[in-house]
py3Dmol code that shows the C-alpha trace and the ligand (Angstrom):
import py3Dmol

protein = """\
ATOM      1  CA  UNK A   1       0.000   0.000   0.000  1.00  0.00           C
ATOM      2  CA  UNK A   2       1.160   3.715  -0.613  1.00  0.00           C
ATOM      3  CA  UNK A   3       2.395   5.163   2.375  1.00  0.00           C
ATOM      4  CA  UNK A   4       1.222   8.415   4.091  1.00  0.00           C
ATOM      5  CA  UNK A   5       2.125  10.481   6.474  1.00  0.00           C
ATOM      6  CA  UNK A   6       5.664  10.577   8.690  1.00  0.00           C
ATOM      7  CA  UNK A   7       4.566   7.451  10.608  1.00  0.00           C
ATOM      8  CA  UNK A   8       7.189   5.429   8.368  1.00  0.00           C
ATOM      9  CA  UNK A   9       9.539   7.711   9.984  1.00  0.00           C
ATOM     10  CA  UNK A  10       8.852   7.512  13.003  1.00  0.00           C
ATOM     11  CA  UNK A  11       7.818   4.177  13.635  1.00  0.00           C
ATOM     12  CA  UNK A  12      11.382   3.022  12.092  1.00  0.00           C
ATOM     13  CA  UNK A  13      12.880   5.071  14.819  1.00  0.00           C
ATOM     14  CA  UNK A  14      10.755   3.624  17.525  1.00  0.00           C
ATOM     15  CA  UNK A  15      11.763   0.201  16.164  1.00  0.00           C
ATOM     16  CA  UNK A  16      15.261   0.990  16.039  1.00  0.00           C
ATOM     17  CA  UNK A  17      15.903   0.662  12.488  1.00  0.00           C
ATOM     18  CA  UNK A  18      15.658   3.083   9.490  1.00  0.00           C
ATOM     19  CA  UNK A  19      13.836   2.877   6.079  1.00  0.00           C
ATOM     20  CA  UNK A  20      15.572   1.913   3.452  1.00  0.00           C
ATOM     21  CA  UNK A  21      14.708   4.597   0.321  1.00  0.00           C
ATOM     22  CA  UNK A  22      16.467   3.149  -2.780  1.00  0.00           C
ATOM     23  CA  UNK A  23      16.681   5.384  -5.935  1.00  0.00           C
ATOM     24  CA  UNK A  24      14.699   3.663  -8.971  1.00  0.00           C
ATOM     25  CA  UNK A  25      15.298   4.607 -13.247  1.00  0.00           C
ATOM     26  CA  UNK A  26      13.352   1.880 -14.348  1.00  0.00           C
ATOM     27  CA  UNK A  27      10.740  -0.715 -14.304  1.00  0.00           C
ATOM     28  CA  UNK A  28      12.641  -3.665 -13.395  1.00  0.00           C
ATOM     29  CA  UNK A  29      14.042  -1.433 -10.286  1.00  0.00           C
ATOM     30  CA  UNK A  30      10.871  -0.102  -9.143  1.00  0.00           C
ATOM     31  CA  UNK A  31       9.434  -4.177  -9.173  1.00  0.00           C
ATOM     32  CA  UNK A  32      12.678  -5.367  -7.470  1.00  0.00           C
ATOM     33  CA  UNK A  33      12.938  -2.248  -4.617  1.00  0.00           C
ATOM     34  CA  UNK A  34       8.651  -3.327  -3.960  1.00  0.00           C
ATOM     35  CA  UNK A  35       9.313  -7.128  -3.900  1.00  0.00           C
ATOM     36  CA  UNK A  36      12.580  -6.339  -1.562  1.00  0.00           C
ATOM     37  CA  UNK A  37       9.890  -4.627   0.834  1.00  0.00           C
ATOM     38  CA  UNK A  38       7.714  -7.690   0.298  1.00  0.00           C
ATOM     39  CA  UNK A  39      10.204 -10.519   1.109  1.00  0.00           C
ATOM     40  CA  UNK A  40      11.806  -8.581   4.249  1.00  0.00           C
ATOM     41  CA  UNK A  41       8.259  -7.585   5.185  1.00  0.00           C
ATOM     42  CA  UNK A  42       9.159  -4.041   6.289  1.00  0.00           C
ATOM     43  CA  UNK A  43       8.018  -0.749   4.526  1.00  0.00           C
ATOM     44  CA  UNK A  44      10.452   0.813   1.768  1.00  0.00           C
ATOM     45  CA  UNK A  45      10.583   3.827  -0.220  1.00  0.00           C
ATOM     46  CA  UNK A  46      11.130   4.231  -3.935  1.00  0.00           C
ATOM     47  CA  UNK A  47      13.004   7.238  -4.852  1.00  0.00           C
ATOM     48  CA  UNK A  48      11.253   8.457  -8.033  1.00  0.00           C
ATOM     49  CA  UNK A  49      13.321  11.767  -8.280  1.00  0.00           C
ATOM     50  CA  UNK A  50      14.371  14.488 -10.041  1.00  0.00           C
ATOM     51  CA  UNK A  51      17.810  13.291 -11.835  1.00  0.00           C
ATOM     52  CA  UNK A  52      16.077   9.539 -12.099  1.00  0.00           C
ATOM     53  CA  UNK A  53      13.094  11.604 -14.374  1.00  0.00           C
ATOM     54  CA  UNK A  54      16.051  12.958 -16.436  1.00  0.00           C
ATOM     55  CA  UNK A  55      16.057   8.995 -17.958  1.00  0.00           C
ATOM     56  CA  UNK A  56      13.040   7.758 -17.825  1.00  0.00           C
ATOM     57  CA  UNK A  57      10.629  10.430 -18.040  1.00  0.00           C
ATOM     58  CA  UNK A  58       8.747  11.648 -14.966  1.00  0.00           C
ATOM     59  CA  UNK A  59       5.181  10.978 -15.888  1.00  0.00           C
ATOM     60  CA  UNK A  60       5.884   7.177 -16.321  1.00  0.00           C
ATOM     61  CA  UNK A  61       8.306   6.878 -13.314  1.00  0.00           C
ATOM     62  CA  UNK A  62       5.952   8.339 -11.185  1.00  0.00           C
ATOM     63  CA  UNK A  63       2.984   6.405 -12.043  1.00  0.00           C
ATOM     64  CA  UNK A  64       5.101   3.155 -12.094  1.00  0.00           C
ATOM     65  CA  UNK A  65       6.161   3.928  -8.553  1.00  0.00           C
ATOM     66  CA  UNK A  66       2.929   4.858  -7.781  1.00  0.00           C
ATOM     67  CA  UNK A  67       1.326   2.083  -9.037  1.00  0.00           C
ATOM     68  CA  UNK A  68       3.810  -0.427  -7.637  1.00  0.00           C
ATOM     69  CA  UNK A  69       3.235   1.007  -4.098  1.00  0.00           C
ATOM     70  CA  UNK A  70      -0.993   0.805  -4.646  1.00  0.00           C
ATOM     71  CA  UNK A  71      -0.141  -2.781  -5.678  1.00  0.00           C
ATOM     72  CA  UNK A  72       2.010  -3.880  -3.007  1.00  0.00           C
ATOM     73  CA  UNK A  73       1.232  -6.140   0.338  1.00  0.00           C
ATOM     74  CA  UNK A  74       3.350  -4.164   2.429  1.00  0.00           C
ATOM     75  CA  UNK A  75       4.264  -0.244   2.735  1.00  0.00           C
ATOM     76  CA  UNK A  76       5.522   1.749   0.001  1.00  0.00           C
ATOM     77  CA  UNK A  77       6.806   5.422   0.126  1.00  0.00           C
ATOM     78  CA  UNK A  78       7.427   7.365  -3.288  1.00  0.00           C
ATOM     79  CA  UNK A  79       9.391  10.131  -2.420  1.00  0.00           C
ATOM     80  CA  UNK A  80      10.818  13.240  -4.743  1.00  0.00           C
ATOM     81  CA  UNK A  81      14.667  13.095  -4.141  1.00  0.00           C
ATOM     82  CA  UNK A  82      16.373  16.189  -4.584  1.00  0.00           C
ATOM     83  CA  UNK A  83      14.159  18.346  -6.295  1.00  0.00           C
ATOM     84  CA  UNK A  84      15.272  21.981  -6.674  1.00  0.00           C
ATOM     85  CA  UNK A  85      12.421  23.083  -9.194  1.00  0.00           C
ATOM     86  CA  UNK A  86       9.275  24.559  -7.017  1.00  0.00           C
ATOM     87  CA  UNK A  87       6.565  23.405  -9.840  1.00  0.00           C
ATOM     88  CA  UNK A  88       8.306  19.843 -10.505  1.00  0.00           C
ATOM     89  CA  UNK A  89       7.741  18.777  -6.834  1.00  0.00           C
ATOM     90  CA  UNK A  90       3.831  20.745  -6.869  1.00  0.00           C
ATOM     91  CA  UNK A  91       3.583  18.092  -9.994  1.00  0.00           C
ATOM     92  CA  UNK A  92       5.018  15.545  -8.245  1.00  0.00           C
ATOM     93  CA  UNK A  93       2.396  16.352  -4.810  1.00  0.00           C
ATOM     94  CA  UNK A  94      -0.391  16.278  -6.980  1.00  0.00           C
ATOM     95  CA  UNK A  95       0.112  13.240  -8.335  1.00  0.00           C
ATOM     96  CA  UNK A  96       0.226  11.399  -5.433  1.00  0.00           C
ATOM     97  CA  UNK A  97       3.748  11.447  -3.804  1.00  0.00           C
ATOM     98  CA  UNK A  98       4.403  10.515   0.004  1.00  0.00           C
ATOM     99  CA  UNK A  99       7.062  12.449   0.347  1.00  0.00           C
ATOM    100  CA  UNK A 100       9.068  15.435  -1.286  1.00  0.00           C
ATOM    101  CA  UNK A 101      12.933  16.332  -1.050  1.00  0.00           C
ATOM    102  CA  UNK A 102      13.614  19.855  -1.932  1.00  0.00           C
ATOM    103  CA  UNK A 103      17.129  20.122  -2.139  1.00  0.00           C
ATOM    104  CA  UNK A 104      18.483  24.542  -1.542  1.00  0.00           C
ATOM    105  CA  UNK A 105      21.896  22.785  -0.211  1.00  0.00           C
ATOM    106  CA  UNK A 106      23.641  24.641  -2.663  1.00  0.00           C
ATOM    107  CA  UNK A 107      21.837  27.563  -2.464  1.00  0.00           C
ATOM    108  CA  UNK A 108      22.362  30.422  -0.160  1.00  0.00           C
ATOM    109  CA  UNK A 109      21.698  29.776   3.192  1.00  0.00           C
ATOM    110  CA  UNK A 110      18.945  32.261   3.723  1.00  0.00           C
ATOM    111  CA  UNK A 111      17.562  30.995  -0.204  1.00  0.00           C
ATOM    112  CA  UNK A 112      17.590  27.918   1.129  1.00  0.00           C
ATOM    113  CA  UNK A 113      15.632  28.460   4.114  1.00  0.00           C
ATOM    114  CA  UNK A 114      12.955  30.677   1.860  1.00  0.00           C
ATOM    115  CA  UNK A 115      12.505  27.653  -1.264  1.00  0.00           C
ATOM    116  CA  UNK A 116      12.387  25.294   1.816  1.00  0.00           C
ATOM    117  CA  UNK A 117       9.680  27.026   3.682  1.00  0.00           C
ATOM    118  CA  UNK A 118       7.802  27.430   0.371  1.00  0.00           C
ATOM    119  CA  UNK A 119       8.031  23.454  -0.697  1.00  0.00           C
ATOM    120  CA  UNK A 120       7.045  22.612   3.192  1.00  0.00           C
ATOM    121  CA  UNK A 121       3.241  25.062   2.224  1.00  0.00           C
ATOM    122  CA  UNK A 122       2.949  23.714  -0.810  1.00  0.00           C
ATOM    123  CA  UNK A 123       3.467  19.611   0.585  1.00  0.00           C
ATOM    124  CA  UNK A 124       1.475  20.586   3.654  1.00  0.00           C
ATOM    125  CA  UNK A 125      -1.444  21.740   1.994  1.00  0.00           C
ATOM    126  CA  UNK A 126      -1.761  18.303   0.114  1.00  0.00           C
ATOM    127  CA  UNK A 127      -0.835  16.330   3.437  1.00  0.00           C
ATOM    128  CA  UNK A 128       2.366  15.156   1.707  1.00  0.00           C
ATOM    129  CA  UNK A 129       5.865  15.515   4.327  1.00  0.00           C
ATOM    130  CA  UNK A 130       8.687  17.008   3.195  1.00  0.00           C
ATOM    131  CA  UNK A 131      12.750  16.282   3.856  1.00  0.00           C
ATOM    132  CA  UNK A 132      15.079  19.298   4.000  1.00  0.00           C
ATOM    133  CA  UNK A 133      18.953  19.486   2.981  1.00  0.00           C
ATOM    134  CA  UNK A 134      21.276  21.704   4.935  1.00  0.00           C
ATOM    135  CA  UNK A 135      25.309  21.175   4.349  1.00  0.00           C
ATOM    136  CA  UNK A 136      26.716  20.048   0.882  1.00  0.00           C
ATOM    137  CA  UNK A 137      27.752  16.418  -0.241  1.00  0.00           C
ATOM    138  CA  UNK A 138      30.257  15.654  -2.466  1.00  0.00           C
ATOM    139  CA  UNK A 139      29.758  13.600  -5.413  1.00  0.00           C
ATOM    140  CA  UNK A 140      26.680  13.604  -8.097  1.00  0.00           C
ATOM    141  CA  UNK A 141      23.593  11.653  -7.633  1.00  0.00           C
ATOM    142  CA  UNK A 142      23.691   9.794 -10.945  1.00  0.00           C
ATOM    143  CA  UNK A 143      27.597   8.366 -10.827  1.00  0.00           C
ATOM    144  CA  UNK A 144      28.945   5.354  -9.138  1.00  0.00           C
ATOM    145  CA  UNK A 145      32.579   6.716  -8.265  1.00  0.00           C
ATOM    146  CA  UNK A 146      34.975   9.348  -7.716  1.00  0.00           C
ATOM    147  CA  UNK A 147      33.541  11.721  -5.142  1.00  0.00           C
ATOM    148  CA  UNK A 148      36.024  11.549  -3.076  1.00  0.00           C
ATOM    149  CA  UNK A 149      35.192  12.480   0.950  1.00  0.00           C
ATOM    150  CA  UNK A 150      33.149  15.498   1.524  1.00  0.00           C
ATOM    151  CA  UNK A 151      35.092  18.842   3.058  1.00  0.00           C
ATOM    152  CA  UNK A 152      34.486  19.817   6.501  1.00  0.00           C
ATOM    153  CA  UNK A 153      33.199  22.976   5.829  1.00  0.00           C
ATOM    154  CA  UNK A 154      30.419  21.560   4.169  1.00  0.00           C
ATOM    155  CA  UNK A 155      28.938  19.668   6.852  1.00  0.00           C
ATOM    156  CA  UNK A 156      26.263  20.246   8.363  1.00  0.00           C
ATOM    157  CA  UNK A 157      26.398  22.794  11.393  1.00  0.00           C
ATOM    158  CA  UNK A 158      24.231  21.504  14.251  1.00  0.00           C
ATOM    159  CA  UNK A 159      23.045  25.556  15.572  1.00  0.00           C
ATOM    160  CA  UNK A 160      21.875  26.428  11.264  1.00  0.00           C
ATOM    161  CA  UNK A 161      20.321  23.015  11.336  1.00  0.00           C
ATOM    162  CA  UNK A 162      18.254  23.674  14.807  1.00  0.00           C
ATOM    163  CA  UNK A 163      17.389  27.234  12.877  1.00  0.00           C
ATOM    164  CA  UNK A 164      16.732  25.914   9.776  1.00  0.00           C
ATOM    165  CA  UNK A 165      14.048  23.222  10.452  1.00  0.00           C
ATOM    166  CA  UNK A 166      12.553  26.147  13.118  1.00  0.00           C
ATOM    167  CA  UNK A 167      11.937  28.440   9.773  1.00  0.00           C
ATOM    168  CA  UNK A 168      10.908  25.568   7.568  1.00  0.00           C
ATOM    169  CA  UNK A 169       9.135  23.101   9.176  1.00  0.00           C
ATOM    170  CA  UNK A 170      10.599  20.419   7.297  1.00  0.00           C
ATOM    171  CA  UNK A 171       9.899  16.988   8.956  1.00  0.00           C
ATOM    172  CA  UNK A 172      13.029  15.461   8.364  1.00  0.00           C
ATOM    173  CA  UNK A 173      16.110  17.122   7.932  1.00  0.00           C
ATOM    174  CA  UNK A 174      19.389  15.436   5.357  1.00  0.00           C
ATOM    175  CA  UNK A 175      22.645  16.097   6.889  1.00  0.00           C
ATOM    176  CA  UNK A 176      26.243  16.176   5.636  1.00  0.00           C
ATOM    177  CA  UNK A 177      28.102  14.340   7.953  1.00  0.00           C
ATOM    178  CA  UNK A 178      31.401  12.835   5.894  1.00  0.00           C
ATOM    179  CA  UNK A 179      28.727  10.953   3.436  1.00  0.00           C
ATOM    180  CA  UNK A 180      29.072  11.372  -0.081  1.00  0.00           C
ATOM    181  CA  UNK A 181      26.894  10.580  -2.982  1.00  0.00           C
ATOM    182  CA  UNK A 182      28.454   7.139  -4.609  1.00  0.00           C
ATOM    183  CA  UNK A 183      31.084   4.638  -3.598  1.00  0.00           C
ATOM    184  CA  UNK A 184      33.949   6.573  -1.943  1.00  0.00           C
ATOM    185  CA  UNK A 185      36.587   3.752  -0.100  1.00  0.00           C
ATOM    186  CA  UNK A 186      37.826   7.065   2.035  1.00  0.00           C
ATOM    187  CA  UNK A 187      34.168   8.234   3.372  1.00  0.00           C
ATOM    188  CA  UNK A 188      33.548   7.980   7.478  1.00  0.00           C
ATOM    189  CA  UNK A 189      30.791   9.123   8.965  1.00  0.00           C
ATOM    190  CA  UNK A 190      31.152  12.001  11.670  1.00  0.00           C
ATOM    191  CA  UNK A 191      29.145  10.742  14.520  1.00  0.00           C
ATOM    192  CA  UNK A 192      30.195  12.898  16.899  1.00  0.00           C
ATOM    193  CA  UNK A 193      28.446  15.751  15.032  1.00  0.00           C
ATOM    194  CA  UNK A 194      25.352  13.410  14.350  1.00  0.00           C
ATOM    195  CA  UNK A 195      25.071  13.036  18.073  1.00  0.00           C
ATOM    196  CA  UNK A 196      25.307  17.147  17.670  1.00  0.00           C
ATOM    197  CA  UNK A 197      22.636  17.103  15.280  1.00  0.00           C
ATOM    198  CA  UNK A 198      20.561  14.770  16.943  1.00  0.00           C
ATOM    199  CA  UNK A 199      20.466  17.224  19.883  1.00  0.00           C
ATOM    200  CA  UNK A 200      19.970  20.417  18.201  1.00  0.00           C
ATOM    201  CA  UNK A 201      16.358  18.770  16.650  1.00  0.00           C
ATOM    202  CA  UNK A 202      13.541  16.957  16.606  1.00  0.00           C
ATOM    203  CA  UNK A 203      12.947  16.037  13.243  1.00  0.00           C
ATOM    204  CA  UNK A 204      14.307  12.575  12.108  1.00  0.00           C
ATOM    205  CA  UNK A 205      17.687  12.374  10.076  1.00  0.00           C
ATOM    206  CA  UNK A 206      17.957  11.434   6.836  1.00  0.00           C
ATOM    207  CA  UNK A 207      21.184   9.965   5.542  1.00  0.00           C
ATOM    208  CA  UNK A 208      21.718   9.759   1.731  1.00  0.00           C
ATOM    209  CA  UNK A 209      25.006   8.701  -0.206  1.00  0.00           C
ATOM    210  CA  UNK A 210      25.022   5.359   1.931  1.00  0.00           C
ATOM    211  CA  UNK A 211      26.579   2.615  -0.649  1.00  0.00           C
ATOM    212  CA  UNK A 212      29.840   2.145   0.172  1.00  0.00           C
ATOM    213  CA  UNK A 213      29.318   3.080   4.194  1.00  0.00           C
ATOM    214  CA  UNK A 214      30.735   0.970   6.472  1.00  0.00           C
ATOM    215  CA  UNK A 215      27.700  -1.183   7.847  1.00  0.00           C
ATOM    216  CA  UNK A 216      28.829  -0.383  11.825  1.00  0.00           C
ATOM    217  CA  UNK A 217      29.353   3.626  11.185  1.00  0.00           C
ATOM    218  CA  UNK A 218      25.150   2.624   9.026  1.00  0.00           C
ATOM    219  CA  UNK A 219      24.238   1.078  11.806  1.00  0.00           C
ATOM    220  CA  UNK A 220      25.605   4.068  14.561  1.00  0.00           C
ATOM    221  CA  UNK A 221      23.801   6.321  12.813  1.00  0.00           C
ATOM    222  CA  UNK A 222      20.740   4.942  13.063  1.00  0.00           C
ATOM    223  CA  UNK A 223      21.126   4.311  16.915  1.00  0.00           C
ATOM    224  CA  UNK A 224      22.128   8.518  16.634  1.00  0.00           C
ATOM    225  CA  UNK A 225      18.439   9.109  14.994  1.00  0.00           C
ATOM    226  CA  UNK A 226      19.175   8.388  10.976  1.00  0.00           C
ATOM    227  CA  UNK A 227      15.328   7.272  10.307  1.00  0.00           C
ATOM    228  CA  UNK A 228      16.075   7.017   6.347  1.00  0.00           C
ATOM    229  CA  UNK A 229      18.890   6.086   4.571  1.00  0.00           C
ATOM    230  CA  UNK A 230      19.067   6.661   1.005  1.00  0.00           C
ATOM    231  CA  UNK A 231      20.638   3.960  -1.508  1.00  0.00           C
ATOM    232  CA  UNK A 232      21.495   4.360  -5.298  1.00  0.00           C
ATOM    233  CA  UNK A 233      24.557   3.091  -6.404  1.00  0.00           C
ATOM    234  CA  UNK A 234      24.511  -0.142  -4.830  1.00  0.00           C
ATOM    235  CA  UNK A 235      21.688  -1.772  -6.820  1.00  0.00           C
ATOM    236  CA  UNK A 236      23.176   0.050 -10.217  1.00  0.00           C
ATOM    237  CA  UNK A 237      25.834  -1.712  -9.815  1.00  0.00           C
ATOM    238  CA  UNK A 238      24.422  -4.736  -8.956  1.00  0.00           C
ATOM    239  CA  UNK A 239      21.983  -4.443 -11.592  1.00  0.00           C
ATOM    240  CA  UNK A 240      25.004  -4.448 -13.980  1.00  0.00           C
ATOM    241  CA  UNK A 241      27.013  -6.974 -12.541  1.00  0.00           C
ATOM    242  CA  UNK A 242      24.519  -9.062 -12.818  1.00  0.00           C
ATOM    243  CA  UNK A 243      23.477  -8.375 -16.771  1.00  0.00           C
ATOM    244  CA  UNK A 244      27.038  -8.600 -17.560  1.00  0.00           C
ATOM    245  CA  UNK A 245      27.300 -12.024 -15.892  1.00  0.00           C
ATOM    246  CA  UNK A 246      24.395 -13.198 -17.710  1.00  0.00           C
ATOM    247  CA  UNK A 247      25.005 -11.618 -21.354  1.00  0.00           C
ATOM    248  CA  UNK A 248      27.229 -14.661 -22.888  1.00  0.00           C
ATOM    249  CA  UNK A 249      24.261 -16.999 -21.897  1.00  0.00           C
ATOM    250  CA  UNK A 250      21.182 -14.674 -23.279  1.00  0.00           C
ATOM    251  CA  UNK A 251      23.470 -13.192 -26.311  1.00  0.00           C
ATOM    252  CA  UNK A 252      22.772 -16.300 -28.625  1.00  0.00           C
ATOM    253  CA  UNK A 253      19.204 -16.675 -28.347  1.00  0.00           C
ATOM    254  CA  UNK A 254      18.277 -12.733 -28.000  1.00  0.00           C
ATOM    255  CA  UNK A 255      16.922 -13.520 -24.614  1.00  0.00           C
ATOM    256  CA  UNK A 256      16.770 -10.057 -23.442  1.00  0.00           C
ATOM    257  CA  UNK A 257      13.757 -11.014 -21.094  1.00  0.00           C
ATOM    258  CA  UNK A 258      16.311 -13.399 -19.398  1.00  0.00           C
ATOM    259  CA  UNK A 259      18.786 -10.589 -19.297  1.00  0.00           C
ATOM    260  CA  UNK A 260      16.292  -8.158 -17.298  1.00  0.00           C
ATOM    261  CA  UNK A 261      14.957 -10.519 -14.827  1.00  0.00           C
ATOM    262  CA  UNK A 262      18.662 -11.409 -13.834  1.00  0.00           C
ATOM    263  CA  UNK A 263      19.428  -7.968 -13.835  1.00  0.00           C
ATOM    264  CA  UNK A 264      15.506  -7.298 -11.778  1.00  0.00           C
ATOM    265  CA  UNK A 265      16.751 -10.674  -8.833  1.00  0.00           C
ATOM    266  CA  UNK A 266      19.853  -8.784  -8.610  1.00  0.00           C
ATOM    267  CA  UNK A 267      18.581  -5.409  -7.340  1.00  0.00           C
ATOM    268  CA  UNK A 268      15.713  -7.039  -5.044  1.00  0.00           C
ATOM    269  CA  UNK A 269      18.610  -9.533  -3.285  1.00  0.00           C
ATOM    270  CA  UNK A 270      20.705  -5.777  -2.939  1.00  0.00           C
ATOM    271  CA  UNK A 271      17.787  -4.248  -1.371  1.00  0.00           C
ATOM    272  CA  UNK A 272      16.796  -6.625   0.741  1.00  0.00           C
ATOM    273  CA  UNK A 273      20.284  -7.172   2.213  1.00  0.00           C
ATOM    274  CA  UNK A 274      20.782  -3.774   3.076  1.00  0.00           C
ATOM    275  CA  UNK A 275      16.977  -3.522   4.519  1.00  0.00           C
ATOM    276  CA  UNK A 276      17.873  -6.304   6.618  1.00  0.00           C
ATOM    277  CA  UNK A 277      21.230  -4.428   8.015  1.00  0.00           C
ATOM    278  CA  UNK A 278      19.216  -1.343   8.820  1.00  0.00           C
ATOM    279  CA  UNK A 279      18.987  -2.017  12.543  1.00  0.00           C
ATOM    280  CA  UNK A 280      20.707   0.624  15.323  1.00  0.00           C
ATOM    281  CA  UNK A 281      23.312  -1.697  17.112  1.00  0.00           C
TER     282      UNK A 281
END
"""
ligand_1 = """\
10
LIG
P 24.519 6.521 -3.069
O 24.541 6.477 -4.562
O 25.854 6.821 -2.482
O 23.921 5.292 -2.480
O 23.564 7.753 -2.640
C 22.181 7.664 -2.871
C 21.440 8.878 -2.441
O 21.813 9.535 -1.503
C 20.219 9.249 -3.177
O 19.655 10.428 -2.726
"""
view = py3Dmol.view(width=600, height=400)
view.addModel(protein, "pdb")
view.setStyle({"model": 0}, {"cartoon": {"style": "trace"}})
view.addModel(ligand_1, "xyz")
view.setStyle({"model": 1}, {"stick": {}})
view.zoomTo()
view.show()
């Protein structure tokens, strides 16, 4: 079923886990990330987002995801990640959407706070919640590697983050804490400045660029508040690991079903593994 309201939040806190919010291009993804709820038998969220609409068009992501969480036996966010155009994520609320990002972290602070305030009326009013960005990450959404670590001075600074959400009224706030978008071997997680964060609000943390974390440093995060972690290239490359492992035995008979439900298994067993490790320790 679709999802509504923060309650996926916050009853993953209360649990002691986090969701797991995996980015989604394509069909086969959007089946695998649903089934991966299905088999572990906890909620999920499919990120239908901005940069994912750039390939597959956002009218038929959006009612794939949509559909897929209508159709599913267990709960199903679709959430708007990183959206920095005002009218894409009113589209987006509209048509149904759990859950908006909008993304001002490279904006301005105080443009930030003002396109954040204005997303959080425009979500509200349609009973949709919305997730915030303060601090930069390093690396770009789409790519699987070189992002190296992200800069200290574009963390996230736990007394703007307590004034931030005040002004917004997000209801969950995405820090920069030494996570970076794609696999970086160098990347640690600050968790001394989580626990900072954790303090300074109430909102639940969101924690994106996770493939490639150390599980533990995952897993301290969540125990420091991290409700939602967000996952991309993990299942793209396991998506493609799997397709090329498979090509030599589809190539001869065309069997380019064959080749997408190999590739399809490949991102539900990703998901579900990393569901399964989303537990505080
Ligand atoms: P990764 O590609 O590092 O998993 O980051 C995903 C993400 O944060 C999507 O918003």
């Amino acid at each position: 079923m679709l999802s509504r309201g923060t309650a996926i939040l916050t009853d993953a806190l209360a649990a002691g886990r986090a969701v797991g919010a995996f980015a989604t291009y394509n069909l086969e993804q959007v089946q695998a990330i649903a089934a991966a709820g299905e088999t572990t038998g906890l909620p999920v969220m499919l990120l239908a987002g901005s940069s994912h609409f750039n390939h597959a068009g956002r009218r038929l992501l959006a009612t794939l995801a949509l559909t897929a969480a209508q159709e599913s036996t267990t709960e199903v966010g679709v959430h708007l990640d990183h959206c920095r155009d005002l009218d894409e994520l009113r589209w987006c609320v509209e048509a149904g959407y759990s859950s908006v990002m909008y993304d001002g972290s490279h904006d301005p602070y105080e443009d930030n706070v003002a396109r954040t305030a204005e997303a959080v009326r425009i979500a509200h009013d349609h009973g949709v919640w919305v997730e915030g960005e303060l601090g930069a990450l390093a690396g770009d959404e789409d790519v699987t590697t070189g992002a190296g670590s992200g800069a200290p001075d574009t963390m996230t600074d736990p007394v703007q983050a307590a004034d931030f959400v005040a002004r917004t009224g997000v209801d969950a706030l995405a820090v920069a804490v030494g996570n970076v978008h794609g696999f970086a071997p160098d990347a640690h997680l600050d968790l001394e400045r989580l626990a900072d964060l954790r303090a300074a609000v109430t909102v639940p943390l969101v924690l994106h660029g996770a493939s490639g974390l150390p599980e533990k440093e995952i897993r301290e995060a969540i125990g420091l508040g991290v409700a939602k972690v967000n996952v991309n290239a993990e299942l793209r490359r396991a998506y493609l690991h799997a397709m090329t492992e498979e090509l030599p035995t589809v190539l001869p008979a065309d069997d380019a079903v064959r080749l997408w439900r190999a590739g399809r298994e490949a991102v539900r067993r990703s998901a579900h593994d990393t569901i399964g490790q989303l537990v505080r320790p």
